[in-house]
Every structure is written in C-alpha cells, then in structure tokens.
C-alpha positions as protocol buffer text, in pm:
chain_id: "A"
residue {
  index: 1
  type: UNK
  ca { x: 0 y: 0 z: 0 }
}
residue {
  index: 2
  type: UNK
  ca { x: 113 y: 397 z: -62 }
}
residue {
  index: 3
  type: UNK
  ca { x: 12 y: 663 z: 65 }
}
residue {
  index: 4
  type: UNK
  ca { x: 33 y: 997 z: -108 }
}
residue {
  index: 5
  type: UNK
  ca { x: -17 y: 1310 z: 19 }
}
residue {
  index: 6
  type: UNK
  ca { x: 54 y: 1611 z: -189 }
}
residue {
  index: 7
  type: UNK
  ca { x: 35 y: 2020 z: -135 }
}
residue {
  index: 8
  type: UNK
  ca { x: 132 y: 2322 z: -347 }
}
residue {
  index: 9
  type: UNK
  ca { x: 244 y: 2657 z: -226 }
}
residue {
  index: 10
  type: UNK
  ca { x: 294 y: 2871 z: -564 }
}
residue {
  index: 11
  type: UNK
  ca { x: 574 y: 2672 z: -785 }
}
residue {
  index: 12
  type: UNK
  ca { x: 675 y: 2500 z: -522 }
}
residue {
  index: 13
  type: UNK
  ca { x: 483 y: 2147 z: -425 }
}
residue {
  index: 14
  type: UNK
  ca { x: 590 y: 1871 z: -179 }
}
residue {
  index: 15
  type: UNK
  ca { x: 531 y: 1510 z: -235 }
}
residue {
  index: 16
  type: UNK
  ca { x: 538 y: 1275 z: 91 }
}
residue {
  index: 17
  type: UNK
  ca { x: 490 y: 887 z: 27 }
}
residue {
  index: 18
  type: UNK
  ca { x: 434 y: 647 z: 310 }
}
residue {
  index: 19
  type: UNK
  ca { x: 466 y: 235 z: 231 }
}
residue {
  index: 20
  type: UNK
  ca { x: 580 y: 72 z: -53 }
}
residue {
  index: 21
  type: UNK
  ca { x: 607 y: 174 z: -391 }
}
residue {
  index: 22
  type: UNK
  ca { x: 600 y: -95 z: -593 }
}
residue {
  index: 23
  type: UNK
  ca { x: 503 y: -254 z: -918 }
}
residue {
  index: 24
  type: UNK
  ca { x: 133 y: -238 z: -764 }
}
residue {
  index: 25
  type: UNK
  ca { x: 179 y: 125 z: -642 }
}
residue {
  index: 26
  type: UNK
  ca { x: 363 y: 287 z: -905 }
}
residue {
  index: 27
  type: UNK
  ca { x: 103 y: 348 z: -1121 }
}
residue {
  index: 28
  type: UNK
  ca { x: -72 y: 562 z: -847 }
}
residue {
  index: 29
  type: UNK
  ca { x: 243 y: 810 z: -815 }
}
residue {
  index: 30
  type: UNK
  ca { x: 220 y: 789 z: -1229 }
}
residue {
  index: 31
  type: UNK
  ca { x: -179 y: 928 z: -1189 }
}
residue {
  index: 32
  type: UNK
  ca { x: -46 y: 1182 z: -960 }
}
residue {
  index: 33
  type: UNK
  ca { x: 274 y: 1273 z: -1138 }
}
residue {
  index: 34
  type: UNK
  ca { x: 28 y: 1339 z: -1431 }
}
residue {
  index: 35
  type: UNK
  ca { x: -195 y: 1538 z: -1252 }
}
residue {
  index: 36
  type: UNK
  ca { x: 48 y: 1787 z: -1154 }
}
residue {
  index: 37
  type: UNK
  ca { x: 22 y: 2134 z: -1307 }
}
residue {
  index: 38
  type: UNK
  ca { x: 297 y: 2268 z: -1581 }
}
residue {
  index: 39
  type: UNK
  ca { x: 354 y: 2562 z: -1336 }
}
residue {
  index: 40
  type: UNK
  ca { x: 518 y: 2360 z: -1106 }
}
residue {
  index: 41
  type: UNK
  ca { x: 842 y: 2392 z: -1128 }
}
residue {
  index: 42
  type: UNK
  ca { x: 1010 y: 2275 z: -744 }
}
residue {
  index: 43
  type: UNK
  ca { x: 887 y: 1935 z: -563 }
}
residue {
  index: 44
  type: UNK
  ca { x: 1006 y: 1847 z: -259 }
}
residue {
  index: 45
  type: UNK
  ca { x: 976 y: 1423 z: -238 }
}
residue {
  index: 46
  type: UNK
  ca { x: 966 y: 1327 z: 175 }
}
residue {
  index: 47
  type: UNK
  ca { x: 1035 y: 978 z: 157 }
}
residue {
  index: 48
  type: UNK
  ca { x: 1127 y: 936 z: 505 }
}
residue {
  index: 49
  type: UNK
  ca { x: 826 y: 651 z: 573 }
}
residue {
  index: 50
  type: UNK
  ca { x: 882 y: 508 z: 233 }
}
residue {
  index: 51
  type: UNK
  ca { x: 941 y: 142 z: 373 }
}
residue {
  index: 52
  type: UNK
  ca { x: 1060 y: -19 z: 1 }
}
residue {
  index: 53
  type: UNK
  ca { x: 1088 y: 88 z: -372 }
}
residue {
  index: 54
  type: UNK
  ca { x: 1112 y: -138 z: -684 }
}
residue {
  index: 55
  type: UNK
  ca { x: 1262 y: -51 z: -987 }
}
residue {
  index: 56
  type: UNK
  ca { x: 912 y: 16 z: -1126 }
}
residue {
  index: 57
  type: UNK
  ca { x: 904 y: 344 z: -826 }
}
residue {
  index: 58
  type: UNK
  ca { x: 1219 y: 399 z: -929 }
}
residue {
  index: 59
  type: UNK
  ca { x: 1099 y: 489 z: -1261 }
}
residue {
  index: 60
  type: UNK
  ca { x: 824 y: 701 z: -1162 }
}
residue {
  index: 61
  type: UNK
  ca { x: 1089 y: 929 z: -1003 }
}
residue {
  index: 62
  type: UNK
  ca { x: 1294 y: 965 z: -1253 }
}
residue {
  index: 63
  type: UNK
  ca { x: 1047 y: 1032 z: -1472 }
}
residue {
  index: 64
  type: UNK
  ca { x: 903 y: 1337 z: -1235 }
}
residue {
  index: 65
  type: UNK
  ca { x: 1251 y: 1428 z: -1245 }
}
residue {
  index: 66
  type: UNK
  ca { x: 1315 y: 1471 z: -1598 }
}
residue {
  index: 67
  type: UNK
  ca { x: 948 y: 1626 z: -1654 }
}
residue {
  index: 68
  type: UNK
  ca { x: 1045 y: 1858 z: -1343 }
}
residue {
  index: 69
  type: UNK
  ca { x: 1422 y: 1934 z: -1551 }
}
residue {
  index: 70
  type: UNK
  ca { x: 1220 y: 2001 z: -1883 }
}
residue {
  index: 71
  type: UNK
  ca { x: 1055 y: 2279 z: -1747 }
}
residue {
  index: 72
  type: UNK
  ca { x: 1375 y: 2457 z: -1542 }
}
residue {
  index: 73
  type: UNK
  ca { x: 1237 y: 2302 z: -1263 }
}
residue {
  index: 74
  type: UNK
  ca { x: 1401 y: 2046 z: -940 }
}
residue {
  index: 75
  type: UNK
  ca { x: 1309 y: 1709 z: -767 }
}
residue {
  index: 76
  type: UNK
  ca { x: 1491 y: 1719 z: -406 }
}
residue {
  index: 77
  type: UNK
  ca { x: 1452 y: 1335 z: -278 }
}
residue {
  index: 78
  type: UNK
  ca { x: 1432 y: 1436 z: 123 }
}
residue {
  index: 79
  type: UNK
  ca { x: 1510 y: 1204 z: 416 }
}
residue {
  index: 80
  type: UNK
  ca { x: 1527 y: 842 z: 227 }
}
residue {
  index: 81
  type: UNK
  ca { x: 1587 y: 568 z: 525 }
}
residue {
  index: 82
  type: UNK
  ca { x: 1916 y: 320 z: 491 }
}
residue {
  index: 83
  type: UNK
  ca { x: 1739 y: 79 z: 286 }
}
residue {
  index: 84
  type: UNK
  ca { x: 1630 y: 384 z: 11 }
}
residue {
  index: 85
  type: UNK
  ca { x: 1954 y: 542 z: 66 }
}
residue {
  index: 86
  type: UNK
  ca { x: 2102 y: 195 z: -89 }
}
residue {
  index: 87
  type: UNK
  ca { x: 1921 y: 197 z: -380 }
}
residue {
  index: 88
  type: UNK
  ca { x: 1976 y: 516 z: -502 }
}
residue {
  index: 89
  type: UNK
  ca { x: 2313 y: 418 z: -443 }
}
residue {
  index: 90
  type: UNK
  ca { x: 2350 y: 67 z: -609 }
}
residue {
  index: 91
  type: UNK
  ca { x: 2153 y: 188 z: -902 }
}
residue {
  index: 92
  type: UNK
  ca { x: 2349 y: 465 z: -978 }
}
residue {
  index: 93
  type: UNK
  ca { x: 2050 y: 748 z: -928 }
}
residue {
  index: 94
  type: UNK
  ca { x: 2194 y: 890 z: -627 }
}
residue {
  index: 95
  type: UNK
  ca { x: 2473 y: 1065 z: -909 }
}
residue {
  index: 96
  type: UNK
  ca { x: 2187 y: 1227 z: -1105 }
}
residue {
  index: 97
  type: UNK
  ca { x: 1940 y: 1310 z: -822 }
}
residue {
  index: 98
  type: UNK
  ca { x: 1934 y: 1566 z: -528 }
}
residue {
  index: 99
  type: UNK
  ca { x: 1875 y: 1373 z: -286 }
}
residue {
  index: 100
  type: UNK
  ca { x: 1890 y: 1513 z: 69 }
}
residue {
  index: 101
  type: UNK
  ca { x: 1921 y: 1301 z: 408 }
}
C-alpha cells in the first residue's frame, strides 16, 4: 500500500509517500505525477516513511525528475531511510538526483 499526500504553495509542491512503492503502487504516483500542473516547477519528495521501492518506483521518479528538468524546474529526494539510501546508491540514481538526508 502507498500513501500519497501532496500540497502546493505557488511553484513550489511537496510530495510525501508512506509504504511501498511498488510494481502495484507505481502506477498511483504515475496518476499523480500526471496530474500535476505545468507551473510547477520545485517538488520536494519526503520519503522518510517510504518502507521499500522497486525498480518500477524507481521509474516514476525519474520520470518526475526529468518532466520537473524540462521545465527549469528540481526534484529534491528528502530524508530516504538506509534501505532507500542503498538503492539510489546501487543503481546509480543517487549521481543524477538531489537527494537530501
């Protein structure tokens, strides 16, 4: 299960997820990736109660962080836990993202 809970404050937006995003929950950030506005420019992502991500999650992100770079925008990845942290790491994203712990 995911939770996501999502606010805007002029360009800026934060994105918190709570669970696991997986290849069951991924398409539920996707809907809510797509549902964001083009004058967003700035998301902060809280995953600090994001329990597990699969490579499908992992594509989600990237995605919202390419769409985000299109548009002279930024994804900051905020407070992953250890487990996160490691994939980021072993799949090479942690180079390309802003990721803050």
């Amino acid at each position: 299960m995911l939770s996501i809970d999502y606010t805007e404050n002029g360009a800026d937006a934060k994105l918190a997820l709570e669970g696991r995003l997986d290849a069951n929950t991924s398409k539920d950030l996707k809907t809510k990736v797509g549902e964001i506005p083009e004058s967003i420019l700035n998301i902060d992502m809280d995953i600090s109660k994001l329990e597990y991500t699969s490579s499908a999650g992992l594509r989600v992100v990237l995605q919202l962080h390419n769409q985000l770079n299109q548009r002279g925008g930024k994804l900051v990845i905020s407070h992953p836990n250890e487990v996160i942290s490691e994939v980021f790491e072993d799949t090479g994203l942690s180079d390309c993202l802003n990721i803050v712990r």
